[in-house]
C-alpha positions as CSV (number, residue, x, y, z in Angstrom):
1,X,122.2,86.3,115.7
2,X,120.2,89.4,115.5
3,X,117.5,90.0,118.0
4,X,113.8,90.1,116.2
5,X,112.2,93.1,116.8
6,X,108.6,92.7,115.3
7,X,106.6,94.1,118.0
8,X,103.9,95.6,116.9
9,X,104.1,98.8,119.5
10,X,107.3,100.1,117.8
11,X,105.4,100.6,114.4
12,X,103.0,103.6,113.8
13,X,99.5,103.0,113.7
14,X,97.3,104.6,111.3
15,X,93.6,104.8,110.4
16,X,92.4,106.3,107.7
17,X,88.9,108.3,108.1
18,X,86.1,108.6,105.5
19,X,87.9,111.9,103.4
20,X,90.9,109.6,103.3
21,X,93.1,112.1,106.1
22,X,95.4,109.3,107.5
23,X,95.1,109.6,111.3
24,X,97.7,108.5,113.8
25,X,96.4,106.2,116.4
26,X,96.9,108.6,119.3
27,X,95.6,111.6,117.6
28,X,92.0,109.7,116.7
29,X,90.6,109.7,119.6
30,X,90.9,113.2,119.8
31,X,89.8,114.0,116.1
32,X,86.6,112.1,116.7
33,X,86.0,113.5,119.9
34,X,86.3,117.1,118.4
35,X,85.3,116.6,115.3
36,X,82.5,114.3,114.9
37,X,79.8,116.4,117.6
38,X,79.6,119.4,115.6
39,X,80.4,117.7,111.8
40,X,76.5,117.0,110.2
41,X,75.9,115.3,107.2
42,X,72.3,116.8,106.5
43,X,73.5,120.1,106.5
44,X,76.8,119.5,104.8
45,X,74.9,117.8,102.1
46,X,71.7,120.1,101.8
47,X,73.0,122.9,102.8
48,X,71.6,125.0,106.3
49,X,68.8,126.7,105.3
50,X,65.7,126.5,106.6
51,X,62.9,125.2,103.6
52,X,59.6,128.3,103.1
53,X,56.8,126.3,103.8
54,X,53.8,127.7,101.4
55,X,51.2,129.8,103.0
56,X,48.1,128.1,102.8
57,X,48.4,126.6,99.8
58,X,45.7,124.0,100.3
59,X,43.3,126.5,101.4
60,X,44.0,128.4,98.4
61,X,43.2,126.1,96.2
62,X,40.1,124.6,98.1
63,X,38.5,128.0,98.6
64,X,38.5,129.3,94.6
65,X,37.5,132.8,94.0
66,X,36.6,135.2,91.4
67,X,40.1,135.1,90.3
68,X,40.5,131.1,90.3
69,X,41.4,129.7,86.8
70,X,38.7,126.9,87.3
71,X,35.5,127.6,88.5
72,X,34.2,125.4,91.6
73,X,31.7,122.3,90.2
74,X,29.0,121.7,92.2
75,X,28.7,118.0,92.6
76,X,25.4,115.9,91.6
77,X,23.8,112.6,90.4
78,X,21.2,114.2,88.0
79,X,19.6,112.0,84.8
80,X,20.2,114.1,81.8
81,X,20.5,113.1,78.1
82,X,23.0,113.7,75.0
83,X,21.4,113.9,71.2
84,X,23.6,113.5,68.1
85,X,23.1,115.4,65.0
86,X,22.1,112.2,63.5
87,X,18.9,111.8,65.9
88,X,20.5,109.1,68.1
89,X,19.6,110.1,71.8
90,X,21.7,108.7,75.1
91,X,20.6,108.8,78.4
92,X,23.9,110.2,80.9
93,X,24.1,110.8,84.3
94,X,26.0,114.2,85.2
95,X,28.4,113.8,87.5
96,X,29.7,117.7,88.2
97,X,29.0,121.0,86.8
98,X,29.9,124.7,86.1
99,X,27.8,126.9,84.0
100,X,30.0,126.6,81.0
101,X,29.8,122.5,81.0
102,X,29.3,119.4,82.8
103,X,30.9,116.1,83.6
104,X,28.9,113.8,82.5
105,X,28.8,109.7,82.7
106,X,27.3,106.7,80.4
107,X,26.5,103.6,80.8
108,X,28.6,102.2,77.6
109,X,31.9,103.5,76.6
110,X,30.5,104.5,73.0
111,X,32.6,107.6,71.3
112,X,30.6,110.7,71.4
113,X,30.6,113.2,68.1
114,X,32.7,116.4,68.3
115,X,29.1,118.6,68.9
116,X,26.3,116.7,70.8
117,X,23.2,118.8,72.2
118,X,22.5,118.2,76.0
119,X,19.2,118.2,77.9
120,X,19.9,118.2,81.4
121,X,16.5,120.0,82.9
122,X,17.3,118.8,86.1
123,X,20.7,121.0,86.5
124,X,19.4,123.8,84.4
125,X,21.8,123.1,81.6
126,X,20.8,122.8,77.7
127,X,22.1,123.4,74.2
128,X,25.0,122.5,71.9
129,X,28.0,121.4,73.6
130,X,31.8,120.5,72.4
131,X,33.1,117.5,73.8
132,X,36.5,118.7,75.2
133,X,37.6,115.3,76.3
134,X,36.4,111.4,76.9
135,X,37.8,108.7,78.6
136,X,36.0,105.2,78.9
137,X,32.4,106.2,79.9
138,X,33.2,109.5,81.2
139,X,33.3,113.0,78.7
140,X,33.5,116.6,79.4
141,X,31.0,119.0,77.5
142,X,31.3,122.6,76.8
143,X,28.3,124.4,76.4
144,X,28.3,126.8,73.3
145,X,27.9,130.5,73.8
146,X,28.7,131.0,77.7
């Protein structure tokens, strides 16, 4: 009879690794050892360079200028009051306002007319006004002619 020689020591080991490099038993060791302290993901993935933070960005756009897009509302709770062409009259309350136009909010979600005429005294605002936009019992005027 033959002798049996299944011992597992005779045969090669292998691994395979994550790129699918087969690795000798012996050598792995030493790959990982080498390999793994300087290999990153983050920057293999993302690449290595460092991200430009903005400058300021929020104090930009806190502190608006002359040149901002949107001038800066000043903020109140003042009664004012909203008259259709028809005669009806509403009583508001504005909420925020520029010197073009005002924030303004109702009690009741009724839809306003496309041109209503505001009297709020209290903020220094009056006259025909657009409504640019309304939602629920919120709407945004735009005074004619500033």
């Amino acid at each position: 009879m033959r002798p049996q020689t299944t011992s597992v020591a005779l045969r090669p080991q292998f691994h395979f690794n994550w790129p699918g490099i087969c690795i000798f038993q012996g050598e792995l060791f030493h790959y990982l050892t080498r390999s793994l302290p300087t290999m990153s993901l983050l920057p293999r993935l993302f690449g290595s360079r460092k991200p430009v933070a903005p400058t300021n960005r929020v104090d930009q756009v806190l502190a608006a200028g002359p040149d901002s897009a949107r001038p800066v509302r000043a903020h109140v709770y003042r009664e004012a009051y909203v008259t259709y062409e028809s005669g009806y009259r509403r009583k508001g309350v504005v909420m925020d306002f520029t010197e073009t136009g005002v924030r303004i909010r109702f009690p009741t979600n009724e839809s306003l007319p496309a041109v209503v005429t505001l009297s709020a005294r209290s903020v220094g605002l009056e006259g025909e006004a657009d409504v640019i936009w309304q939602k629920n019992s919120e709407a945004g005027l735009h005074l004619r002619g500033r």
